[in-house]
C-alpha positions in Angstrom: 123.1 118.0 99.8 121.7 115.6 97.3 122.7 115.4 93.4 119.6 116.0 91.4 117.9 112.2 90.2 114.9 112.4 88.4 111.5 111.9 89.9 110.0 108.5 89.5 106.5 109.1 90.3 103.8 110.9 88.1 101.7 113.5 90.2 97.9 114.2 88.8 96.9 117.1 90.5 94.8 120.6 88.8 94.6 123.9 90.2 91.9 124.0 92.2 91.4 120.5 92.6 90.8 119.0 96.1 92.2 115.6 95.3 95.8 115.2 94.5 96.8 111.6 93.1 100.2 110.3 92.2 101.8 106.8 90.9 105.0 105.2 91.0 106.8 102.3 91.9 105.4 102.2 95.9 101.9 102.2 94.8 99.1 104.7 93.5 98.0 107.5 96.3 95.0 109.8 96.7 94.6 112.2 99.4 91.4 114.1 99.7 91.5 117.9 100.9 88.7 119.9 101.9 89.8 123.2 100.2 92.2 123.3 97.1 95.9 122.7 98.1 98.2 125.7 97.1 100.5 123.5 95.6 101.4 119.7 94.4 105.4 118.4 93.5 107.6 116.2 93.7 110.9 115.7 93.9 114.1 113.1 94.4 116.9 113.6 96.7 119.3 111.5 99.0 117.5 108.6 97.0 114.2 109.1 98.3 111.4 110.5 95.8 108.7 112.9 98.2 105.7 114.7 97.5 105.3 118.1 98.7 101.7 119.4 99.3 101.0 122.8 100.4 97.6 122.9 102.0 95.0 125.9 102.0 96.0 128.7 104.0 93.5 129.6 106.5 93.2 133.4 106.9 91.8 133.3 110.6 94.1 135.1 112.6 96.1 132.5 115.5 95.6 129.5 113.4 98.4 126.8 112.6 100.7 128.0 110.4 101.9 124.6 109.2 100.2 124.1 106.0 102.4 122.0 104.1 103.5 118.1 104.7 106.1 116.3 102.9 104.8 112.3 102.1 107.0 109.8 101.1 106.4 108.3 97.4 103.6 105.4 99.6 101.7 108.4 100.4 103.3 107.9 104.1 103.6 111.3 105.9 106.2 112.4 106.6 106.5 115.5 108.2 104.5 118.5 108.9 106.7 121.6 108.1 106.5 125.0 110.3 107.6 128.2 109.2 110.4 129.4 111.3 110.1 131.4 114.3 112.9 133.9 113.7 111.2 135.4 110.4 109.6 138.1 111.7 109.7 139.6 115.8 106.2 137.9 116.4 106.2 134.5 115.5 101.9 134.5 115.0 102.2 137.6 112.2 103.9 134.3 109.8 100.7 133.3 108.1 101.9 130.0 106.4 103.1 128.7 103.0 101.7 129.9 99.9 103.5 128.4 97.1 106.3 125.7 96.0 108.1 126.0 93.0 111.0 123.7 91.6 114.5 125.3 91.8 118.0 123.3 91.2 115.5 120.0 91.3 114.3 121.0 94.9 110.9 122.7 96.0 111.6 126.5 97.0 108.9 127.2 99.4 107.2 130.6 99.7 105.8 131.8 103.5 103.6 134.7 103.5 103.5 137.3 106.3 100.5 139.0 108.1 102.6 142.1 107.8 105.9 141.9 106.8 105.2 140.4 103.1 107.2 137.0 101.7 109.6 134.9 102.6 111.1 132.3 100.3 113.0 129.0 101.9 113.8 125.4 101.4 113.4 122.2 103.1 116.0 120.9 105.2 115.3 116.9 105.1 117.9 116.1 107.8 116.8 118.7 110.1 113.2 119.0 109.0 113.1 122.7 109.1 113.3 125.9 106.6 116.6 127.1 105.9 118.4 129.2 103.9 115.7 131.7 104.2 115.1 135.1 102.5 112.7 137.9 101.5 110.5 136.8 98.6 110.8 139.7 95.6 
């Protein structure tokens, strides 16, 4: 795992806003969203600074689960995150990610459930997966 660095780009993004902006030394980015992403942060590890943003869930049943992107600081993307498959018996009942928050300078990603309630996880960058994954309380 990475040491913590601190984050050298400066995210301007509101609840409830569907434009998330942020500066630093590659640039200024916008991205545009049609609904209000969930959540907006960034974070430095293995000397790369990334920007997580968790999209809006969609609540139709059978749709993508794999709401939330990791971009690199140019606004690049790059990668699409899924939820894994082993949470719960049927993959389809894992509804997406609902939230990020920081935690020991990484984003701790929350997955919610059709019917099994929340699942709490982190970004693996090497593997570009969830591990380390556990009921939400």
């Amino acid at each position: 795992m990475g040491e913590e660095q601190s984050v050298n780009v400066a995210v301007d993004w509101t609840q409830g806003s569907t434009t998330v902006r942020w500066s630093g030394p590659a640039g200024n980015v916008e991205k545009g969203y049609r609904l209000p992403p969930q959540a907006v942060l960034a974070w430095r590890q293995d000397g790369e600074t990334l920007v997580l943003v968790v999209e809006a869930l969609n609540p139709a049943p059978f749709t993508p689960s794999n709401n939330a992107v990791v971009y690199w600081a140019d606004g690049s993307e790059r990668f699409r995150l899924h939820p894994p498959h082993d949470l719960l018996r049927n993959p389809d009942d894992v509804h997406g990610f609902y939230d990020a928050i920081p935690q020991g300078g990484r984003p701790l990603l929350i997955m919610v459930t059709r019917t099994a309630g929340d699942f709490q996880g982190r970004i693996n960058l090497e593997s570009v997966d969830i591990v380390d994954t556990n009921t939400w309380h």
